[in-house]
N, C-alpha and C positions, 0 to 999 in steps of 0.2 A: 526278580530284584525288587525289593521292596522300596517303591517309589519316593518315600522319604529318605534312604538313605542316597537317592541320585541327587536331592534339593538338596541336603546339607554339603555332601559332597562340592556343590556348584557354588552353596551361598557361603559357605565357611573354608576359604584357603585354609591351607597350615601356615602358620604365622612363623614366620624365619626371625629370633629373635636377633637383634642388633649389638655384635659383639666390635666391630670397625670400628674404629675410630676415624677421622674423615682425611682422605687422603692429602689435605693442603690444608691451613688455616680456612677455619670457617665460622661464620654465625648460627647458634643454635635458633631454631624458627617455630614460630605455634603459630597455626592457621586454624581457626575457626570456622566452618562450614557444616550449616543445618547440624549445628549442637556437635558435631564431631569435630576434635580436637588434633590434627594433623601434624605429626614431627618432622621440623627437615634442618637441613644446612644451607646455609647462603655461603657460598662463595664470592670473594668481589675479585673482578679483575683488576690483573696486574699492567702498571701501566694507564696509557690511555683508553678508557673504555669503547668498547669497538659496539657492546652491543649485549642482548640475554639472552638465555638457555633454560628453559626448565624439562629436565628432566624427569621423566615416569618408568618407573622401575615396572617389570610384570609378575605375575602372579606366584603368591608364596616365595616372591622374594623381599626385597626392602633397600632404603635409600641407599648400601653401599653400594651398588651396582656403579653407581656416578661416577666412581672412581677413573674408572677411563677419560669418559667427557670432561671431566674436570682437571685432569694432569692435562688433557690435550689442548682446552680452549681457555680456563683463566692466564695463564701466559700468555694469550695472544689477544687476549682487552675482553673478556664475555664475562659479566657477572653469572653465575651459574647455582638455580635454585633446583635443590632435590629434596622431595620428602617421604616419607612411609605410606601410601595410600591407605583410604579407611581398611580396615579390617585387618590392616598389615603392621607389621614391626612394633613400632612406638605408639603408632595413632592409634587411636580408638575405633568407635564403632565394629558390629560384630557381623555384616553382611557384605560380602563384596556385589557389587550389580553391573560391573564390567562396561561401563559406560554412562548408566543410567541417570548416577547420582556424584558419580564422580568427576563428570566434564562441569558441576557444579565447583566443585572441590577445586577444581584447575583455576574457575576462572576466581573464585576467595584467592585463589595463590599469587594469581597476577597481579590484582588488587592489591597486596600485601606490597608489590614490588614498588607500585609507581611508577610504572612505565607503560609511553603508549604504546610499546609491541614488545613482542616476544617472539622470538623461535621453538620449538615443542622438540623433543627426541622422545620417540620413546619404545619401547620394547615390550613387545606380545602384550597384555593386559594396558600396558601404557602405550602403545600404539594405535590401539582401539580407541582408547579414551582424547590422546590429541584429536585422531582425526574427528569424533563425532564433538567434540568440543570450538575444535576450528570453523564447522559450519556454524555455530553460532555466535564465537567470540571474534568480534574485528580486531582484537590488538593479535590474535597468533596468526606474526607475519611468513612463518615459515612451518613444516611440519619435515621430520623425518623418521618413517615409520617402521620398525625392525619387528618382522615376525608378526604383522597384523593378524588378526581373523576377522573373515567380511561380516560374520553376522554371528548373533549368540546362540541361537536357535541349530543352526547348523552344526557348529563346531563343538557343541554339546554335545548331537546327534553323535557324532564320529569318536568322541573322546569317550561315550558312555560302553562300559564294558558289554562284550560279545553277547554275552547271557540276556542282555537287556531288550527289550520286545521294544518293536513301535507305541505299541501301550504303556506302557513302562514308564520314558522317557516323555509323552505327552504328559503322566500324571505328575513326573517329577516337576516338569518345566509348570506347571500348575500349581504346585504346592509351592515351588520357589516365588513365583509373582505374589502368591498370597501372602509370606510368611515377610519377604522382604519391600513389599507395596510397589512392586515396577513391575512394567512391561517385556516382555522377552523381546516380541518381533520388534522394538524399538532401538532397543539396541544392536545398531545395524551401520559397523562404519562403511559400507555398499552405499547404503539411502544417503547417510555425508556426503559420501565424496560426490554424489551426483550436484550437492549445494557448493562445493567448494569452486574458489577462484585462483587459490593462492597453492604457490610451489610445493609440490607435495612429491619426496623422494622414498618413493617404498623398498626395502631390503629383506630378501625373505631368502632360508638355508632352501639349496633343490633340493635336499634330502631332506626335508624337514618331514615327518611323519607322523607328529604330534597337530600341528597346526599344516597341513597342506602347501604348497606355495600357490596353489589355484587360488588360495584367497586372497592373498595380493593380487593375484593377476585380474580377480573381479573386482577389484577395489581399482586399480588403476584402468582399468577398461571405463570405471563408471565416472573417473574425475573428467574436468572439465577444463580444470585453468593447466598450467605448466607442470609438469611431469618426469619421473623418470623410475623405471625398475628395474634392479639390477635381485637377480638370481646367482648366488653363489654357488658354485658347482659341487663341494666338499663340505657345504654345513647343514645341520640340523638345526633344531630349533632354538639352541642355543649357541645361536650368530655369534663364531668367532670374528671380528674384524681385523682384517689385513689393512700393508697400508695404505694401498691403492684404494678398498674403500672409505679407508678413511679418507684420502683427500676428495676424493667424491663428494662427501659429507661438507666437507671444508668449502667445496664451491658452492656449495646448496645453501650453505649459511650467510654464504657473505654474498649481499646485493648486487648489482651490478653500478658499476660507477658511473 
């Protein structure tokens, strides 16, 4: 395998273009972050406001994913921010770095909101990105993580095609840190959660065979503060939610009185 085609592979999703319209009235959003230009929808809640939500969509998808979170929680008082990550959808920028540069991106978003905390959701590429964001952003007072991978280095190892040599996949990961200026071993939501204090509920398919569920299970092995992993029996990696997980969710978000 010709090791440039494993770095483009890694640093250029396919960009899922945005044909949705936004499932509720919304505000259209530009975030600014290290010269990238970020699209999303603000949501405001209905009602008295209970609290916020931002949402992170995963890889080679884009901000319609919200649709759920946002049918389920602006009814019940959650402002609810979702946008297109770099390299994704509407936003600009042309490298994704799976955590690197984008837990920067997260916290431009919070900024945007004016509020002193936030709760995170987020799904495979956007679960990565909350958790290593939350070990250094104090306002994300909650995280819940769907589909994590513990580390980048790894889950590249596993996703790179049968054909590909341990040589291969070192020059790839090589070429990738050159071309897009990060770190691989850094991005590592493993090394977070051992910084983390705050409630972190990880949700991963037991069948998932794209992303493992071992990686939640070493990401919740390594947190520290309040915890909780639920292993679905019947999903893959693309987490159907039932409603019993949902209310799960539901209790993970709202505080204790």
């Amino acid at each position: 395998m010709p090791p440039s085609w494993g770095a483009a592979a890694l640093l250029h999703p396919s960009r899922k273009v945005l044909t949705e319209t936004p499932p509720l009235p919304a505000e259209k959003v530009e975030i600014v972050a290290d010269g990238i230009v970020l699209k999303g929808w603000r949501f405001r809640a209905a009602g008295e406001r209970r609290g916020t939500i931002v949402y992170l969509h995963g890889s080679a998808d884009n901000r319609a994913s919200v649709a759920g979170v946002a049918k389920r929680y602006v009814p019940r008082g959650y402002d609810v921010l979702a946008y297109d990550s770099r390299a994704h959808g509407d936003s600009t920028g042309d490298a994704c770095t799976y955590g690197y540069f984008e837990k920067r991106d997260l916290a431009k978003a919070i900024d945007s909101l004016k509020v002193p905390s936030a709760a995170v959701i987020g799904t495979s590429l956007g679960a990565a990105v909350a958790l290593q964001a939350a070990a250094e952003d104090p306002r994300i007072a909650r995280v819940v993580a769907i589909s994590t991978f513990s580390d980048l280095r790894t889950v590249a190892s596993e996703r790179a095609p049968f054909f590909a040599s341990a040589g291969n996949i070192r020059e790839a990961i090589a070429i990738t840190e050159q071309q897009a200026g990060f770190v691989v071993d850094e991005v590592s939501p493993v090394k977070a959660a051992a910084r983390l204090s705050v409630p972190v509920l990880l949700v991963h398919g037991a069948v998932d065979h794209e992303t493992p569920p071992a990686h939640s299970e070493r990401v919740y092995q390594a947190l520290k503060g309040p915890k909780r992993l639920l292993l679905l029996a019947k999903s893959g990696h693309a987490v159907g939610l039932d409603e019993a997980t949902w209310q799960v969710i539901d209790e993970w978000l709202t505080p204790p009185t």
